[in-house]
C-alpha positions in Angstrom: 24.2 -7.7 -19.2 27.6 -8.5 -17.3 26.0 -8.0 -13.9 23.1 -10.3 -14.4 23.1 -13.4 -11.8 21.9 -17.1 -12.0 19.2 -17.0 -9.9 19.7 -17.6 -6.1 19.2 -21.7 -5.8 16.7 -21.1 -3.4 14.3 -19.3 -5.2 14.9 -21.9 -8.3 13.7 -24.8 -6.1 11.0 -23.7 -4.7 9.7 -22.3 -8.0 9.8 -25.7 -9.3 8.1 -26.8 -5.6 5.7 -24.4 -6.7 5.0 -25.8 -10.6 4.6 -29.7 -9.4 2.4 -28.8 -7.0 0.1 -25.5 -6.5 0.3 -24.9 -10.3 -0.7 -28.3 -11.5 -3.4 -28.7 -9.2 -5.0 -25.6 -10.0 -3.9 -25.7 -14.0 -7.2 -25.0 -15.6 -7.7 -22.1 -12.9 -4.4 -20.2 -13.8 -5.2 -21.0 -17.7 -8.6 -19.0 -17.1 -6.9 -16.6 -15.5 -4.8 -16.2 -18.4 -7.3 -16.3 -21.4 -10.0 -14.5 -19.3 -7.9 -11.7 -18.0 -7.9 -10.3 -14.6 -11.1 -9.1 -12.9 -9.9 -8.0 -9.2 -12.7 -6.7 -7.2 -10.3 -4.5 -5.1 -6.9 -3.0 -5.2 -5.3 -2.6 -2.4 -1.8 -0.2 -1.3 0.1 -1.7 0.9 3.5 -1.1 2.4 6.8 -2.5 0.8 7.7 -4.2 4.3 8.2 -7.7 3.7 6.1 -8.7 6.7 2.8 -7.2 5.0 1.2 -10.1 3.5 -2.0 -9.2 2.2 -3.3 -11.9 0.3 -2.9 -13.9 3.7 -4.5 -11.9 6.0 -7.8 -11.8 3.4 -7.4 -15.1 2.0 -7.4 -14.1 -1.4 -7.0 -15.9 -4.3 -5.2 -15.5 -7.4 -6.8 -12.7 -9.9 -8.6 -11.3 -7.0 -6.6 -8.7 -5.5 -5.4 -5.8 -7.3 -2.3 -5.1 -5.1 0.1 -2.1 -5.5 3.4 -1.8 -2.7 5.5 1.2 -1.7 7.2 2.9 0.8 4.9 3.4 3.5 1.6 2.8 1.8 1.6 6.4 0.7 -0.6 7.7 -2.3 0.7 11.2 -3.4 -1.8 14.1 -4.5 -2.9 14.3 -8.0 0.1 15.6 -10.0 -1.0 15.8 -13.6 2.4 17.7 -14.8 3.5 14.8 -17.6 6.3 13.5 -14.9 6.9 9.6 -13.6 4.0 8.8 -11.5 4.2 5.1 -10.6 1.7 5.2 -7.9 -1.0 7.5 -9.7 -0.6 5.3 -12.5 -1.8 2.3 -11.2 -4.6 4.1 -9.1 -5.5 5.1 -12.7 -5.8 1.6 -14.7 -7.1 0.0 -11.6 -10.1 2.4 -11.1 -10.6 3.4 -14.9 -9.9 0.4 -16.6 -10.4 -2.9 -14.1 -12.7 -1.0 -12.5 -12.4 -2.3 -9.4 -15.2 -1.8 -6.8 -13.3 -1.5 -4.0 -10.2 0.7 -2.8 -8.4 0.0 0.5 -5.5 1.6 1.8 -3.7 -0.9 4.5 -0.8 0.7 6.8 1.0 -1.2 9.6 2.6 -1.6 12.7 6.6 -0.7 12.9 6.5 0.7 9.3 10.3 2.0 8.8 9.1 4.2 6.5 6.7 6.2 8.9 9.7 6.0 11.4 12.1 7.7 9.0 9.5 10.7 8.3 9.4 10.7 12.6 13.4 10.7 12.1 13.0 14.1 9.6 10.4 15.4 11.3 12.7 15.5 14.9 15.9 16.7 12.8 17.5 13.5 13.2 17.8 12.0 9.8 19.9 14.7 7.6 20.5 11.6 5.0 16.5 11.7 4.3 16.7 15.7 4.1 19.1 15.0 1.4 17.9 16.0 -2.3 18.8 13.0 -4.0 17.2 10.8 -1.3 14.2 8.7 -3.1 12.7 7.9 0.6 13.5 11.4 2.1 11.2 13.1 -1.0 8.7 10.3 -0.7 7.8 10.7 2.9 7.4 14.2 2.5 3.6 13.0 1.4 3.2 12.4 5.0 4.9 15.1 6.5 2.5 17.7 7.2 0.7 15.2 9.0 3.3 15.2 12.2 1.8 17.9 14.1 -1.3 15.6 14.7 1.6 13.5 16.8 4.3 15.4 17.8 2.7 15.9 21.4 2.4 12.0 22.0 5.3 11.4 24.5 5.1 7.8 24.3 7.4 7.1 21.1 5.4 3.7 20.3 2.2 5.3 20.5 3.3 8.1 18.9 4.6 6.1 15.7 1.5 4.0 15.8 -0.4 7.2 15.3 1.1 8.4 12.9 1.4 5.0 10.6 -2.7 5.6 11.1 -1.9 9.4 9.6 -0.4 8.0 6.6 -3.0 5.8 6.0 -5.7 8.9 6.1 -2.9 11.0 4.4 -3.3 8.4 1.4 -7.4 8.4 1.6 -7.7 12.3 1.4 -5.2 12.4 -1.7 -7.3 9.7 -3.5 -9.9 12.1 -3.4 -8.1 14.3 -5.3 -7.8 12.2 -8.1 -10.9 13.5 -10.5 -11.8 9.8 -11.8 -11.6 8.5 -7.7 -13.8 11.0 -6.9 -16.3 10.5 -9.8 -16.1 7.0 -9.3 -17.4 7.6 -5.4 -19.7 9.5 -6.4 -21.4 7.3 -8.9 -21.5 4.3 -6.6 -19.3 2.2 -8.6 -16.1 2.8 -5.9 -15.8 2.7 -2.2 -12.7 4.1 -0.1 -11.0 1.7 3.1 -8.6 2.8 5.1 -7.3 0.0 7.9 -4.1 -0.6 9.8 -2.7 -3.9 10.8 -0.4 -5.0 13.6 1.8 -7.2 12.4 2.9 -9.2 16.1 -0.5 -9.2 17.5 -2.9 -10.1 13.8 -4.9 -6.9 14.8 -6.8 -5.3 12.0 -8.1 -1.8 12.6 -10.9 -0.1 10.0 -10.9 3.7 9.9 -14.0 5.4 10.3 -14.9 9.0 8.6 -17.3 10.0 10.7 -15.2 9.9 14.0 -11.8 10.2 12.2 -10.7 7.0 14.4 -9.7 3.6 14.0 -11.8 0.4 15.3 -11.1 -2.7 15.4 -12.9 -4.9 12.5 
């Protein structure tokens, strides 16, 4: 492929940083990892955003975490029409094949994502109204969920509410997943919704019952 690249130097140094050190001090660990298979005991969604880092904030190990990124931490409703479904896919193998016991939806603070949907929502971003936009059709998940907000005046507040919105948006389409919802009800799966602020460390857990967020 002519526009392959070497890879940046960067990322080839601290690769080998990485081999001389974590990996050979931990070699019969990633070997059993390897010949075992994985065995995660929770997937989580999280956002894209580079500042998410969830195996930090938990302190998980590797083969723990069952960890699936997009825009916006944003599950879409059970679409079963034999189209690309990259999202519903992995909700798929990680409930009916790792069987994971735990499912945990993580949103954030500033999420650009949730800010575009504001953007579309206000008639200021034609660009994401576009068609062909990827991000435009992908926030649409969260859309209807605006007029929960759009009478907060403060704009932060406002955008932190609704980043908390995508996150239930995300919880009440899991549930329309058939094998989610068998899964729950069996007692083999459990459903987590929290929100993090990435400047302040804040974690936020959302409750059902009072359809709020508390701090954990």
């Amino acid at each position: 492929m002519k526009f392959a690249k070497p890879l940046p130097a960067y990322l080839v140094q601290r690769y080998h940083g990485w081999k001389a050190t974590a990996y050979e001090e931990n070699r019969g660990w990633y070997r059993r990892l390897a010949n075992e298979g994985q065995r995660p005991r929770a997937m989580v969604i999280s956002c894209c955003d580079s500042r998410v880092h969830v195996t930090s904030i938990f302190g998980a190990d590797q083969g723990e975490f069952f960890i699936h990124r997009n825009i916006a931490n944003l599950v879409p409703p059970y679409e079963p029409d034999g189209d690309h479904h990259g999202t519903s896919a992995t909700v798929e193998y990680a409930v009916t094949v790792l069987k994971v016991a735990h499912l945990i939806v993580l949103g954030h603070s500033q999420c650009g994502g949730v800010a575009g949907c504001i953007d579309m929502c206000k008639g200021n971003a034609p660009e994401l109204e576009a068609k062909e936009s990827f991000v435009g059709r992908w926030m649409d998940i969260l859309r209807p969920k605006f007029d929960l907000v759009s009478e907060i005046g403060d704009a932060g507040e406002q955008a932190r509410q609704f980043e908390k919105q995508a996150v239930v948006a995300s919880l009440e389409n899991l549930m329309s997943f058939p094998f989610v919802e068998a899964a729950i009800r069996d007692g083999e799966l459990s459903l987590h919704g929290l929100w993090t602020d990435i400047g302040e460390g804040g974690l936020e857990c959302y409750d059902p019952g009072t359809h709020k967020f508390y701090p954990v």
